[in-house]
Every structure is written in structure tokens, then in C-alpha cells.
C-alpha positions in Angstrom: 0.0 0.0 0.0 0.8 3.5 -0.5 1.1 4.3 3.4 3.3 1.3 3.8 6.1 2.3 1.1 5.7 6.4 2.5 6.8 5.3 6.1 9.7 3.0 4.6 10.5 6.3 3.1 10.3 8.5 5.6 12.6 5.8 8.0 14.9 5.9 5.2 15.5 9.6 4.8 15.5 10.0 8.9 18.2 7.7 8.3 19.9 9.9 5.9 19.6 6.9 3.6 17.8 9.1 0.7 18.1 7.2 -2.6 16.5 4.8 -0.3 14.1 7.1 0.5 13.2 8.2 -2.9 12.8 4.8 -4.2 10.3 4.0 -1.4 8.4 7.3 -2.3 8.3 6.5 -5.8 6.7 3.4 -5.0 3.7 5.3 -2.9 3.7 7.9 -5.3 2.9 5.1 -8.2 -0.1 3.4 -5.8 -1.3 7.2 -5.1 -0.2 9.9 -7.9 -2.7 12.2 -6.3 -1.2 12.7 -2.6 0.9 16.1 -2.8 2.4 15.0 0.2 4.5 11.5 -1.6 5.7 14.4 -4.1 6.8 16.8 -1.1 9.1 14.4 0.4 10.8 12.9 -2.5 11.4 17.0 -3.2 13.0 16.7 0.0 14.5 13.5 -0.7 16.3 14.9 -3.8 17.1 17.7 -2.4 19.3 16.4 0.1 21.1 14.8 -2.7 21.5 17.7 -4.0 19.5 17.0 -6.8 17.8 20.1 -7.5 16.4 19.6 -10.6 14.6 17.0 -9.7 13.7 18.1 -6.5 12.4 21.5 -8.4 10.1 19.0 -10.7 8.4 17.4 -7.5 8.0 20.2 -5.7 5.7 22.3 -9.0 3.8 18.2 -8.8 3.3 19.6 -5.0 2.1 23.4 -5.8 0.2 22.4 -8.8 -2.0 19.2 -6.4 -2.2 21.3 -3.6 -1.8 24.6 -4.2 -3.2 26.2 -0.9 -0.5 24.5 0.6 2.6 26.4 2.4 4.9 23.7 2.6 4.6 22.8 -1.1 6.0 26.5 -2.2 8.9 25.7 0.9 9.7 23.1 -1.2 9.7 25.0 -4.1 12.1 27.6 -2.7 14.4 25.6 -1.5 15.3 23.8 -4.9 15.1 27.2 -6.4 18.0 27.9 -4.3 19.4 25.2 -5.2 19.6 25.8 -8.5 20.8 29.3 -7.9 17.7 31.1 -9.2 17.3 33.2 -6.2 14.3 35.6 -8.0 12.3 32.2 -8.6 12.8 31.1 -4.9 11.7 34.5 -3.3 8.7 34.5 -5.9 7.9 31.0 -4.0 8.2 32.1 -0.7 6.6 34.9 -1.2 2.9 33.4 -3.1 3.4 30.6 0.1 3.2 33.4 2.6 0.4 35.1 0.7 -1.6 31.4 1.7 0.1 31.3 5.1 1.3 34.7 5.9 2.4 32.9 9.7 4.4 30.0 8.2 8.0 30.5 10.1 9.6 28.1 7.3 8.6 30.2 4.3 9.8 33.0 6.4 13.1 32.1 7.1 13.5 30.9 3.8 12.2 34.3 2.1 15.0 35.7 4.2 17.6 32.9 2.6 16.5 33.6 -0.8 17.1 37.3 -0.6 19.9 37.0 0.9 21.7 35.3 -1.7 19.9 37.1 -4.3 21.8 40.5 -2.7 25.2 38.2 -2.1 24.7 36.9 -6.0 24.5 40.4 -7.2 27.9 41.7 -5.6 31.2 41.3 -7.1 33.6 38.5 -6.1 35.5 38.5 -3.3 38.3 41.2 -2.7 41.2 41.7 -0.7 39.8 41.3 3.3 36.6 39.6 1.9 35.7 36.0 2.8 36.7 33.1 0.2 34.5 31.0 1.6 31.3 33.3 1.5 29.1 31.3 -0.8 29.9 28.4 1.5 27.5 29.8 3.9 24.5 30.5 1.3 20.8 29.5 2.1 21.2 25.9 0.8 24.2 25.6 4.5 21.3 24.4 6.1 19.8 21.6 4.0 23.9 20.3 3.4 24.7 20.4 7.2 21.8 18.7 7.8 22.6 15.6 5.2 26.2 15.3 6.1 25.7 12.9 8.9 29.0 14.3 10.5 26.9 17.6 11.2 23.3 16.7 11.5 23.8 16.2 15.3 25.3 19.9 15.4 21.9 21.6 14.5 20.6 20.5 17.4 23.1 22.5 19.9 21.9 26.1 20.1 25.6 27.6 20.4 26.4 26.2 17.2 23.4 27.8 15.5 23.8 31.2 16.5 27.7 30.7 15.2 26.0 29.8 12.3 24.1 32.0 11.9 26.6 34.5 12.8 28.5 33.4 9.9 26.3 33.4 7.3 24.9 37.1 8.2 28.6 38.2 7.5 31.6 35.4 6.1 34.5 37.2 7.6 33.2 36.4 10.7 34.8 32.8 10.3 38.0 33.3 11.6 36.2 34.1 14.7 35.1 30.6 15.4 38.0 28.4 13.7 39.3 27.7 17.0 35.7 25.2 17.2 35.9 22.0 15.7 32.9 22.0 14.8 32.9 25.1 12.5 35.7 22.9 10.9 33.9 19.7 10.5 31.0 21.9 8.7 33.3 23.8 6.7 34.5 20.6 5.1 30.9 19.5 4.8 29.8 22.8 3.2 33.3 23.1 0.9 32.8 18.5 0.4 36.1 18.8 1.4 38.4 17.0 4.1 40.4 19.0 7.1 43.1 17.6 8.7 42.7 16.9 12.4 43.6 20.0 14.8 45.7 19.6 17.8 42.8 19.2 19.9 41.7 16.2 18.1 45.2 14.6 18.6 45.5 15.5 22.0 47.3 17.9 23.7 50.5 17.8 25.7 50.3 17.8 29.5 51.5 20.8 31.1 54.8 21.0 32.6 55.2 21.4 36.4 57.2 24.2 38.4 59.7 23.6 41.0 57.1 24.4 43.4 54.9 21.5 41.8 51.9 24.9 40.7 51.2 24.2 37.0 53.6 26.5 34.9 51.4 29.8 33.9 51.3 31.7 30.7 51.3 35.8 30.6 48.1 36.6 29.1 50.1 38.1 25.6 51.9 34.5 25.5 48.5 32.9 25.7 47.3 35.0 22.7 50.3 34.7 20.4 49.7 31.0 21.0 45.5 31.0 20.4 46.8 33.5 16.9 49.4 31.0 16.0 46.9 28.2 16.5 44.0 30.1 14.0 46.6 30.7 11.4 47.7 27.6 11.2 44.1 26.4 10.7 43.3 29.0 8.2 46.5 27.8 6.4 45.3 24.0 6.8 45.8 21.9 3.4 43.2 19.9 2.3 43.9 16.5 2.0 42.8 14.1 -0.6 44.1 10.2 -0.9 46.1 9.1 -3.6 43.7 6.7 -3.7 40.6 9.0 -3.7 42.9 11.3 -6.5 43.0 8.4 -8.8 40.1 7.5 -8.7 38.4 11.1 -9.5 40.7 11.3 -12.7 39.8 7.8 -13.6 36.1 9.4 -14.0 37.4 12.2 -15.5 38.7 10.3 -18.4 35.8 8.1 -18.9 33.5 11.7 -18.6 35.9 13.0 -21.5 35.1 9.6 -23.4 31.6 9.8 -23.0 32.1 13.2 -24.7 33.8 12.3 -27.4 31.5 9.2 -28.1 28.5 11.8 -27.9 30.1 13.6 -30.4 30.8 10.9 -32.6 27.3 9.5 -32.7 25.8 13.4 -33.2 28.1 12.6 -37.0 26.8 9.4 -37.5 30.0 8.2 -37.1 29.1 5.0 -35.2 31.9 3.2 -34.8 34.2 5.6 -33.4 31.1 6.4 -30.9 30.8 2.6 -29.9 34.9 2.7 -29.3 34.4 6.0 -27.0 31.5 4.7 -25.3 33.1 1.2 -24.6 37.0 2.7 -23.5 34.2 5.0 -20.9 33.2 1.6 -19.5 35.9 0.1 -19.1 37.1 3.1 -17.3 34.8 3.6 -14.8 31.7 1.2 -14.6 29.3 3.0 -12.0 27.9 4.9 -14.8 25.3 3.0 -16.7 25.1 6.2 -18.9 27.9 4.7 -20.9 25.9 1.5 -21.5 22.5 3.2 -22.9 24.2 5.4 -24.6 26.3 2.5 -26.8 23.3 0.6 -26.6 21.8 3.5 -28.5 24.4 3.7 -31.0 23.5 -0.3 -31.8 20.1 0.9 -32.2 20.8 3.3 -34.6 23.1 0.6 -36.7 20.5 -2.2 -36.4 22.5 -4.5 -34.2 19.5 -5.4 -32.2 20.9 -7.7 -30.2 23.7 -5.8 -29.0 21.4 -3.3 -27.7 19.3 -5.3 -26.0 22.3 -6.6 -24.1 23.8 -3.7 -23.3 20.5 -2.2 -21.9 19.5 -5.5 -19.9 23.3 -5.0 -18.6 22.8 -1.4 -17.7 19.3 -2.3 -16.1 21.2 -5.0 -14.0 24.0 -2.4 -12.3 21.4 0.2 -12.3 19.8 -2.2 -10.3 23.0 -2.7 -8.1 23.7 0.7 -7.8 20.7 2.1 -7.0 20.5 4.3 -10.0 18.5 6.7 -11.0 14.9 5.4 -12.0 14.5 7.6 -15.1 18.5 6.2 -16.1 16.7 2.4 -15.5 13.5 3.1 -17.2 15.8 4.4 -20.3 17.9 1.5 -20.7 13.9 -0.4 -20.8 12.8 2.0 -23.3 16.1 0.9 -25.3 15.7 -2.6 -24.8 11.9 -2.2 -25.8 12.2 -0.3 -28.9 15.1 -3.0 -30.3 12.7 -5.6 -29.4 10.2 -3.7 -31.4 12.4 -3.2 -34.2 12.9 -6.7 -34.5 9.3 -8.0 -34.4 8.2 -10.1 -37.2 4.9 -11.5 -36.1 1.9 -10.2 -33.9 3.4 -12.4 -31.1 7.4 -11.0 -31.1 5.5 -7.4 -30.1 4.8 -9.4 -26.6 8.5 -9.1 -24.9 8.6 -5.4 -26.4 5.1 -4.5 -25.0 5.8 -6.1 -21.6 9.5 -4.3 -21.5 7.8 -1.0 -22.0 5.2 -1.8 -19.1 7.8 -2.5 -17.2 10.1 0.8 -18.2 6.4 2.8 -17.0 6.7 1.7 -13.7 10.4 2.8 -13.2 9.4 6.4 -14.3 6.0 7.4 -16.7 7.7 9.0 -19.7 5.4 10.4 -22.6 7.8 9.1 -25.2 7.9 5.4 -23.3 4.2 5.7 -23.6 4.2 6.4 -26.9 5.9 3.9 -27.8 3.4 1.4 -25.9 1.0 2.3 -27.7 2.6 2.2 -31.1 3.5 -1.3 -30.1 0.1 -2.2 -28.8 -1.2 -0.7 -32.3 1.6 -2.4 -34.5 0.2 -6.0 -32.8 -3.6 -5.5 -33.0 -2.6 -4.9 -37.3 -0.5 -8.0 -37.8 -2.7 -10.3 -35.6 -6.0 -9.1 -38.0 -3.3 -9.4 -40.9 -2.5 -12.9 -39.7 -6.4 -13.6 -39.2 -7.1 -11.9 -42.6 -8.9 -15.2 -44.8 -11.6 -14.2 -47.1 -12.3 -17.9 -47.7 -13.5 -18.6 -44.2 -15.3 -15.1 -44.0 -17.4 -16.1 -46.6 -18.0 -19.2 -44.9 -19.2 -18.0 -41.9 -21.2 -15.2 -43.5 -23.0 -18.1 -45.5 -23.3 -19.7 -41.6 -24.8 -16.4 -40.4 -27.6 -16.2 -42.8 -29.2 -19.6 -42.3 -29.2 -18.5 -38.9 -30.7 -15.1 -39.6 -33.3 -17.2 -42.1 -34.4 -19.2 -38.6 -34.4 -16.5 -37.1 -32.0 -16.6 -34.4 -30.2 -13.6 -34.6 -27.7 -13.5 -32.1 -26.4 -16.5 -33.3 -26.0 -15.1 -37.0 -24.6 -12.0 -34.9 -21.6 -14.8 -33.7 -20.8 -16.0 -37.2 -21.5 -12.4 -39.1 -18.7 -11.1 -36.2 -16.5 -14.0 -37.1 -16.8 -13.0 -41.0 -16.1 -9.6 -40.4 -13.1 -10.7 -37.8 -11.6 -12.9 -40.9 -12.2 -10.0 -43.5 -13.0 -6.7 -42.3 -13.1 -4.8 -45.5 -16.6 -6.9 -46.6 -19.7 -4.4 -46.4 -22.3 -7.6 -47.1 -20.8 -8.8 -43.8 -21.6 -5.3 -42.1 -24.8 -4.6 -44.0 -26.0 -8.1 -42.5 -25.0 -7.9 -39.3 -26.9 -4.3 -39.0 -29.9 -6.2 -39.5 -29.6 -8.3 -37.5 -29.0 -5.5 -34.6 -32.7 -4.2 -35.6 -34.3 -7.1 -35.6 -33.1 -7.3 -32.1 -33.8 -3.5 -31.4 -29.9 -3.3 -31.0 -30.7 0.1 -32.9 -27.1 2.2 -32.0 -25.3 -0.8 -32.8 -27.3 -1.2 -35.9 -26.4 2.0 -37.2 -22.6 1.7 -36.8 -22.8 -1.1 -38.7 -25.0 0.2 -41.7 -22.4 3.5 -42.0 -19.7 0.8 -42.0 -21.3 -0.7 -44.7 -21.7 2.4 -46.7 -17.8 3.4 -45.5 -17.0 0.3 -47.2 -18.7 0.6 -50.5 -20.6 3.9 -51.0 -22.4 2.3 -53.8 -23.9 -0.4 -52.2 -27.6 0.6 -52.2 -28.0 -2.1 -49.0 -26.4 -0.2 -46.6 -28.6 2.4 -47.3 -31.8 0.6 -47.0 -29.9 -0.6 -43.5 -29.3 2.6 -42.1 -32.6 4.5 -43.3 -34.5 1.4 -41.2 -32.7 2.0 -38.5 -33.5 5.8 -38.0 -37.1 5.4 -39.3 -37.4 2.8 -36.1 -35.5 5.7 -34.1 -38.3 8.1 -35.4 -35.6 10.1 -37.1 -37.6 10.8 -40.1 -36.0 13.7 -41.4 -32.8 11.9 -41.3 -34.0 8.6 -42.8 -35.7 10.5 -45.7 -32.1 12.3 -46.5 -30.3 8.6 -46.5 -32.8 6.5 -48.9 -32.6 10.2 -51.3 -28.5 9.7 -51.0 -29.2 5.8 -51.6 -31.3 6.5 -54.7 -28.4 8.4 -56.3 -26.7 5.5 -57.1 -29.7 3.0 -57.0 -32.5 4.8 -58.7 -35.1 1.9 -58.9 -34.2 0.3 -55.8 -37.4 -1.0 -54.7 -36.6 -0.4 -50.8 -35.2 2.8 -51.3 -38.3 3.6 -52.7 -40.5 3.0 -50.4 -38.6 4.5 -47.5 -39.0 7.6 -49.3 -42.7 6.9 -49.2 -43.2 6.0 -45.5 -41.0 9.2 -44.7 -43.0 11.8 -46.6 -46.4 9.8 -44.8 -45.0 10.8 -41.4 -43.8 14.1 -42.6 -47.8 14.8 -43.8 -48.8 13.4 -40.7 -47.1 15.9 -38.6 -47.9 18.6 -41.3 -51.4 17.8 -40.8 -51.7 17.7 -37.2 -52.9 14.1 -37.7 -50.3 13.0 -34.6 -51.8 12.0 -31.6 -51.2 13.6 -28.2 -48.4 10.7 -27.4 -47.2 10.7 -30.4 -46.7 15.0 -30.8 -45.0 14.7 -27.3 -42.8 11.8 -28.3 -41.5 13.5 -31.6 -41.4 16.8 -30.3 -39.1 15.3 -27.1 -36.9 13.4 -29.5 -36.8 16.5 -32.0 -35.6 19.0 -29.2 -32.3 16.2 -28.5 -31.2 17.0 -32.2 -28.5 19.8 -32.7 -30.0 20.6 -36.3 -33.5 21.6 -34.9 -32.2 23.3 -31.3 -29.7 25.5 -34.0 -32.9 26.6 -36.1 -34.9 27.7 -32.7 -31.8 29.5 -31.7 -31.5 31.2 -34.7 -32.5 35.1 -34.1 -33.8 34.8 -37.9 -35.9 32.0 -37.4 -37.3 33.0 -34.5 -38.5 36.4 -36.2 -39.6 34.1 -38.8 -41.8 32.0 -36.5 -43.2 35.2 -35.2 -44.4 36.6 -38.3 -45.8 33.7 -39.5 -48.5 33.7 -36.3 -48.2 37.8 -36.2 -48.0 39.8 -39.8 -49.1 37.5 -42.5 -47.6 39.9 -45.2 -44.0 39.1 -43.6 -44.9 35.2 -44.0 -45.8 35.8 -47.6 -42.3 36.6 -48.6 -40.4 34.2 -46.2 -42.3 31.5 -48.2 -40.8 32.6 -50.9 -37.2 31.7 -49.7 -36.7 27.8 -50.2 -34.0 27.6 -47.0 -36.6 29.3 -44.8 -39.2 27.1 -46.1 -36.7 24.0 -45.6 -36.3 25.0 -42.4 -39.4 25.6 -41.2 -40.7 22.0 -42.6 -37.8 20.2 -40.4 -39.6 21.9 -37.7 -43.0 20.6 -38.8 -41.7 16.8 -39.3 -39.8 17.0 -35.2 -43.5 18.5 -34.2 -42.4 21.3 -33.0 -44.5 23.5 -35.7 -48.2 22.4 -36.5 -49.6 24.2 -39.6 -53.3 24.5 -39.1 
């Protein structure tokens, strides 16, 4: 359940564990898309990562679900800061306090963003400035409280207020370098490494005087000593293992091989892409990048296979890893589209459907669903290609009739489906199958069937006949007099056609005459004030001045008789009931 993976997520970030954490919430987030609050803490989630553009795309989920809510534009701010676009942030804060003008969060955090929006507009540091000033920006507070070397800190008020003391003015740091703690958080803010102070390796025991008294410092000793002690940490080198070193250049060159491979492909020059992409993995295999993008390059040169290795081996460490989700449901897309590629047969689209279902539920891409659907649409067409036997479509047509001569019409229904299943592009099967529908007062179903027919072959008079029965059963006379007239135009003796025609006009002087019973006025005015034709003429500010001067001036009605789309008009009315000429 939703709740279930949300509290697994929220352990996992108290924890500090926050891929974890995200995966978790994209789990609730895929049982509940709705809850603003799943979106809210994988914005936090990412955040902590410092992953900011992703933590900026949860947190507009947030604002847009639940947009009287404060926290969500918190959440907004804060990976606007970390982006650097401090105007965007203090635009956040800001519309959150408009919602919840007592929120202390968005307070503080309106103060963070303008702060660094004044700190971002000043020139770089000069002589006597601060070199650490951006250190101590408005995102200090969401790093020191992910490094799990400082977490514990933000909980002791005296290191706050140093804090804090700090970031209201940088040069203010030499102040408190004598505290390891400003060190430690230094290093975390800078993701660099100090070396230990003498405090932290222990400090020499002081010596004794003859009289066995402790040997006292002058007070100016004791301060050359404590300025000694904060140069030396100002001057501290930071420290990084050979091991560590090697190991960042290492990346470096397979970053600078990606590159060049990126390059390569962008000139269709494959194989030199393939040899980039492969030296990056053999550098530095952590980055299943490298993977989908040579198994994109295979994709591109039809080697299907390769591709679909190279994408189940990049889902596999992704897997390992704990990759990204959208990097995972990539290397599926990959691995689906090859399959797709390779598809001969309605069946063969089933591993490339499944693969994309399964690439959805990793992270729901429009272009992954796209795809889907393509796939989904490329199937259904081969398995009615693979189906297609006009042989066995007339068979069970033939079937369908003798059924439809006994008249059991749902059966005949089975066999005229089959027909049509078998060869789709037959009209008799449609044009049978609509008559069948009437008979069994199926009359929407009918109709679909009988414009099928006539889709299919606009000269087959039958379909006409079919779809003026059905509307003259619907009491659409108007509209079952305009089919059998289109019917006739290439049928012009067609005996059924004919007598449509007929039956049509009789209702049509039946109404005209104001021969329609009380039941039968109501029904056909009711049914004529559903159609869009008629409810456009009553509308009309013409028509209804027309309507009025037929009851009110007869000299006006004179001349609009004399206008054959006024007259046309007014006659529909008189056939829906509406009108009664007495």
C-alpha cells in the first residue's frame, strides 16, 4: 500500500539513507499519484542529494496538487536555491506566505533567498573579503543537515547562533576556527576534508614548576599562542588520498570519453562512438550512462541484439547501484524499442510491450508511452493481418444467414462477427450484421454497422436501406428521408429505397397535418428538441423572427415562403412536431 512504502521512506530519509528514500516514495507515489504529500518528500529526498532539478520537478507536482498549501511553495524555494535562481525562490516564498502569511519556514526561507539574491549580485570576493562566502548561502542548512557528520550539530543552540553569525557576514569565520565543529561543517559545506587540529590529537600535558603549581602563561603569551593556533588552521591543506585522487581522474577520463563518443554519434560516425563509449566503461563502470548510450548507438546501426544486451546489462547495475529510476527506465525503453524493431509476427511485439510496461513503472515518460501504444497498435494490425482469410469469411457469412433465415439472430450476430473478424473490408458482412441488430432492437449498434457498410462501398444501395431502417425505427424521419434520397443516387429503382421515401414523406404529412396524436406530438417533439440541427434553427434570431411573423403579420410570412432555406427549415420543424400548420 501506498502508506506502507511512504513510512519505509520516511525511516529511510531519517536515516539519511535518501536514494532509499526516494525509491520508497516513488513506490507510494505510483499506488497514489494524487497525494501532494509523496511528491513533497521525495522534493526533499532529492534535495538532500543535491539533486535540485529534480527536486524543483516534485515540488511544482506539489504546488500544482495542492496549491493552498505552504509547505509545497517551501519546497519549491528551497530547490530554487538550489539551482541558484534566487528571483524564482523569493517569488515562492513569497505566493506561500500570501496562503500562510504565519508559516515560520517560508519566512526564514524568504530571508535565505534574498539574501543570496543580494550576495549573487555583488562582485567577487576582494582583498579582506571572505573566500568562503558562498559556502554559507541558504542551501548551508539543508547540506549540514545531510552530512551525517553535522546533523547532530543543528541540534546544539551555540552552534546555530555561530552559524548564523556566519552566514549574516563570512568574515566572521575566523572568529570561530578555533571550534571543531565550524571545521567539520566547513569541510561538509566546501565537500572537502580537514586535517585533524591539535585538539583532536591530544594535547601535551602541562609541565610542572619547582614548586609542583602548573607553569602559567602571561596573558600576551596565551594570545600569540591562540593566533598562532588560528593561522595555522586558516593555512590548513586539504587533503585528498592518492587513492581517492586516482580514482576522481579515472572518471574524469571516462566523462571526457563519454564526450567524445556523444560527439561521434551526433556525426553518424558510429563506430568511433561505440569505441568511445566502450573505453568509458571500461574506465569507470558506476555509470550505466555509458551503457545506454552504446546501446543507443547499436540501435541506430540495427544491431538489435547488442542493444538489447547492453540495456539488460545497464538495467542489472542500475539495479545494483541504486540508480536513477528515469537512467533504469531508459535502458527499458532501449531494450523495448530493439525488441520492437525486431518484431516479425503479432506475437514477437509481446516481450517489447511487456518491457515498456515494465520501463512505466520505473518512471511514466510520454515518449515510453508512446511507444506502448505504437506497439500495442503495430500488434492488434498484424494479428487481424495474420487472421485476414476471405475464404473462411465467406463461410461464416453463409453460416450467419441460415441463422438469420431461422431467425436466431444472435447467433447469425456470432458468425457475421466471425466474418467480419476474418475479412474486415466486406460491407455484405456489415450490412448483415446491422440487420440483425434491428431485428433485435440493437438500434445504436445497428447504425454503426450500416455506416460501415456504406464506408466500405458507398455504392452499395444495401447499406442504405440498413441505415434508413434503423432511424425510421429511431423516429428520425427527417434523417431517414435524407439517407434513402442519397441511396437512390446510385440506386434509382431500388425498390426499398423507394419505399422508404414513401413511408417518410407519410409521417412528414402526418405531422404537417396535425394528424399525430397527443403521445405521439409529445414523443417526436421530445426526441426533436435532442437533435442539434433543430435546437440551431430555434436559436436562430432569424428563425425566431420568422416564427413570429408567421403567427403575427401575414404579409411578412408571404415573402419568407418565398425563400426555399426558410421554407426548408421551417418543414424540419414541422416533421420534429415542434410547428403544426393549421
Amino acid at each position: 500500500m501506498a502508506d506502507d512504502a511512504k513510512a519505509k521512506g520516511n525511516a529511510a530519509f531519517s536515516s539519511a539513507n535518501f536514494a532509499d528514500a526516494i525509491r520508497h516514495f516513488t513506490d507510494a507515489i505510483n499506488l497514489a499519484p494524487t497525494n501532494h504529500v509523496l511528491y513533497s518528500n521525495r522534493s526533499a529526498a532529492y534535495a538532500s542529494l543535491n539533486q535540485f532539478s529534480e527536486a524543483l520537478s516534485d515540488a511544482e507536482k506539489t504546488v500544482e496538487l495542492k496549491p493552498d498549501w505552504g509547505k509545497g511553495y517551501s519546497r519549491l524555494g528551497a530547490a530554487h536555491i538550489g539551482l541558484q535562481r534566487y528571483n524564482d525562490a523569493v517569488s515562492a516564498y513569497r505566493k506561500g506566505l500570501e496562503i500562510d502569511p504565519n508559516n515560520e519556514p517560508l519566512k526564514s526561507g524568504l530571508a535565505d533567498a534574498e539574501s543570496a539574491l543580494a550576495r549573487s549580485s555583488r562582485p567577487r570576493p576582494g582583498p579582506g573579503m571572505s573566500p568562503f562566502g558562498d559556502a554559507f548561502g541558504p542551501e548551508m542548512w539543508v547540506k549540514l543537515s545531510s552530512d551525517p557528520t553535522t546533523r547532530g550539530f543543528l541540534q546544539q543552540p551555540d552552534f546555530v547562533k555561530m552559524m548564523q553569525d556566519i552566514q549574516k557576514n563570512p568574515n566572521n569565520l575566523n572568529m570561530y576556527l578555533q571550534d571543531q565543529r565550524v571545521m567539520k561543517s566547513l569541510g561538509a559545506l566546501l565537500n572537502l576534508k580537514f586535517q585533524a587540529g591539535p585538539e583532536e590529537e591530544g594535547a601535551e600535558a602541562p609541565s610542572a614548576s619547582g614548586d609542583g603549581s602548573p607553569e602559567r602563561k602571561s596573558n600576551s603569551e596565551a594570545e600569540a599562542v591562540k593566533e598562532d593556533t588560528r593561522k595555522e588552521r586558516e593555512a590548513e591543506a586539504v587533503t585528498i588520498s592518492e587513492e581517492e585522487k586516482e580514482k576522481k581522474e579515472v572518471k574524469e577520463q571516462a566523462q571526457k570519453e563519454k564526450e567524445a563518443g556523444n560527439a561521434a554519434y551526433k556525426k553518424k560516425d558510429f563506430e568511433s562512438a561505440i569505441q568511445h563509449y566502450t573505453k568509458a566503461i571500461e574506465l569507470d563502470d558506476s555509470d550505466i550512462s555509458f551503457l545506454t548510450n552504446r546501446a543507443a548507438v547499436y540501435l541506430e546501426m540495427g544491431k538489435y541484439e547488442d542493444c538489447i544486451k547492453d540495456c539488460e546489462k545497464a538495467f542489472e547495475r542500475g539495479r545494483e547501484l541504486r540508480a536513477d529510476y528515469k537512467m533504469l527506465a531508459r535502458a527499458l525503453t532501449r531494450k523495448g524499442t530493439a525488441l520492437a524493431k525486431m518484431a516479425k509476427c503479432s506475437k514477437d511485439y509481446e516481450p517489447a510491450i511487456e518491457t515498456f510496461q515494465k520501463a512505466l513503472t520505473e518512471h511514466r515518460n510520454p515518449d515510453t508511452l508512446k511507444k506502448l501504444n505504437d506497439a500495442e497498435r503495430a500488434k492488434k494490425e498484424l494479428e487481424q493481418q495474420e487472421y485476414f482469410d476471405p475464404k473462411i469469411a465467406d463461410e461464416e457469412r453463409e453460416k450467419g444467414n441460415q441463422f438469420f433465415k431461422e431467425q436466431k439472430y444472435p447467433e447469425a450476430i456470432k458468425h457475421y462477427s466471425e466474418a467480419i473478424r476474418r475479412n474486415p473490408n466486406d460491407p455484405k458482412a456489415f450490412s448483415n450484421r446491422a440487420a440483425c441488430y434491428t431485428k433485435l432492437g440493437a438500434m445504436p449498434e445497428g447504425l454503426k454497422d450500416a455506416e460501415k457498410c456504406i464506408e466500405l462501398d458507398p455504392t452499395f444501395s444495401k447499406g442504405y436501406t440498413r441505415k434508413g431502417a434503423v432511424q425510421f425505427f429511431m423516429k428520425e424521419y427527417e434523417k431517414a428521408l435524407e439517407t434513402y434520397q442519397e441511396g437512390l443516387k446510385h440506386d434509382p429503382q431500388n425498390p426499398e429505397l423507394l419505399d422508404g421515401i414513401r413511408r417518410c414523406v407519410e409521417q412528414a404529412n402526418k405531422a404537417s397535418r396535425g394528424d399525430l396524436t397527443p403521445d405521439e406530438l409529445k414523443e417526436r417533439q421530445a426526441k426533436g428538441m435532442q437533435d442539434p440541427e433543430i435546437q440551431n434553427i430555434l436559436t436562430d434570431p432569424v428563425m425566431r423572427q420568422v416564427l413570429t411573423d408567421f403567427q403575427e403579420n401575414p404579409v411578412a410570412a408571404q415573402k419568407h415562403m418565398k425563400n426555399p432555406g426558410v421554407m426548408d427549415k421551417i418543414q424540419k420543424l414541422v416533421n420534429a412536431g415542434i410547428v403544426q400548420v393549421k
